[in-house]
C-alpha positions in Angstrom: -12.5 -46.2 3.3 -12.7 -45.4 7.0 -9.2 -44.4 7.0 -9.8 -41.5 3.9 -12.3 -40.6 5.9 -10.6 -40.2 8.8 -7.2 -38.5 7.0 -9.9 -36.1 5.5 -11.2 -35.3 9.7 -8.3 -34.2 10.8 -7.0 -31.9 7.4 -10.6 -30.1 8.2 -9.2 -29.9 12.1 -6.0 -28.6 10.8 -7.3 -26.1 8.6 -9.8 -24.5 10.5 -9.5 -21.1 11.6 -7.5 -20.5 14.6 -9.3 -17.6 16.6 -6.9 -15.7 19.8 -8.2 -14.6 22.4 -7.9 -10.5 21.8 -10.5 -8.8 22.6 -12.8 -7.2 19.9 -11.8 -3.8 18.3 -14.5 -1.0 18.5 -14.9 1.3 15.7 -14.3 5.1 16.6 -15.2 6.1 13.2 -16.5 5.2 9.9 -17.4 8.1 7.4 -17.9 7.8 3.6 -19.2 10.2 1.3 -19.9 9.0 -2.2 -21.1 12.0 -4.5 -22.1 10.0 -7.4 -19.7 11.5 -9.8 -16.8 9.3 -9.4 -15.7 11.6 -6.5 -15.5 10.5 -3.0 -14.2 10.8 0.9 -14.1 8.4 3.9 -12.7 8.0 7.1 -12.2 5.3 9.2 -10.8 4.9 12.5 -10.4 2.2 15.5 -9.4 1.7 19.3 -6.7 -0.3 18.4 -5.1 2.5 16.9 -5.5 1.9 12.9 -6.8 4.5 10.8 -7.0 5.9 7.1 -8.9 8.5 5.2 -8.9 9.5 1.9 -10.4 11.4 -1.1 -11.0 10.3 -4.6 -11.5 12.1 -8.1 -12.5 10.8 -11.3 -9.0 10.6 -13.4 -8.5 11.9 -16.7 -7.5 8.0 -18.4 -10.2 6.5 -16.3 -9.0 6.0 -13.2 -9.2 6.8 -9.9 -7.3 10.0 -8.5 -6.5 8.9 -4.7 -5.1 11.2 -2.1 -4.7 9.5 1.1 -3.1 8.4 4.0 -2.6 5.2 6.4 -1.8 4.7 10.6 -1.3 2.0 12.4 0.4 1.0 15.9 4.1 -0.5 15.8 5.2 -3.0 18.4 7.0 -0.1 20.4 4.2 1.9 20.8 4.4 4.4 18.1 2.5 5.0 14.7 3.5 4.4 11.5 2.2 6.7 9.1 2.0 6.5 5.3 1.2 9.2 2.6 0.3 8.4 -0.7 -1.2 9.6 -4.0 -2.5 7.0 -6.7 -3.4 8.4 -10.0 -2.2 7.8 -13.6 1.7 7.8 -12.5 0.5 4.8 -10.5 0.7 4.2 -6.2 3.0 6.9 -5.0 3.7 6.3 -1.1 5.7 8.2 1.0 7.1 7.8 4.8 9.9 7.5 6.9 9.6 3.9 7.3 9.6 2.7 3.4 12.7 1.7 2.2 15.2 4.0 0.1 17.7 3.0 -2.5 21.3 3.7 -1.7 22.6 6.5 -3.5 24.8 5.8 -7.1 28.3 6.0 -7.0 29.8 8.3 -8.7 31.1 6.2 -12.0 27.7 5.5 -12.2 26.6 8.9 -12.5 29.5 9.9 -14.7 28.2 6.7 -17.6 25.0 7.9 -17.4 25.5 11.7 -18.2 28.1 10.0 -20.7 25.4 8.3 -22.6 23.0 11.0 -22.2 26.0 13.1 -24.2 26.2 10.8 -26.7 22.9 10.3 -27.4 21.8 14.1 -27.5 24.9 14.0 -30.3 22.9 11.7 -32.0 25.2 8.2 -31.5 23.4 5.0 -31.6 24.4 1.4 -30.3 23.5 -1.7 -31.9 
């Protein structure tokens, strides 16, 4: 018994939150504006560098229309922005730092307005 107890000490130790030693982060700013119609702004910025704002509209299926955009500090020094728009096409974000796909080779682009022929002409595949 003394030993479950003892196994169950030190999972408790293990698990408890490990807190560094950075100092606190101030808040610079923190604006929010909700107008009660579904529509709203805010703004919120720290020392440490982190930042985002953005507005909000009531969306025509129910959702939320989102325009906004996110900072933060990299490890060099500069600051990553991202741009985004979520609405009913879904989260669209955009910056220099999100991944792109490679381009499509050229067969591939030749098949697909191949099949795109074909079907236009009315040819199905089963």
């Amino acid at each position: 018994m003394m030993l479950v107890l003892l196994a169950c000490l030190a999972a408790l130790a293990v698990a408890a939150p490990q807190f560094d030693n950075s100092p606190p982060v101030a808040i610079l700013r923190d604006d929010r504006v909700d107008n009660g119609d579904g529509s709203f702004q805010y703004a919120f910025e720290a020392d440490n560098g982190i930042a985002v704002e953005a507005s909000g509209t009531p969306g025509s299926q129910g959702q939320s229309n989102i325009q906004g955009v996110f900072r933060f500090p990299l490890s060099d020094g500069s600051i990553a922005e991202v741009r985004y728009i979520a609405d009913e096409n879904g989260f669209q974000p955009q910056s220099p730092l999100l991944p792109t796909p490679p381009p499509l080779p050229a067969h591939a682009i030749e098949q697909i307005r191949f099949a795109e022929e074909q079907r236009a002409l009315g040819v199905v595949f089963e």
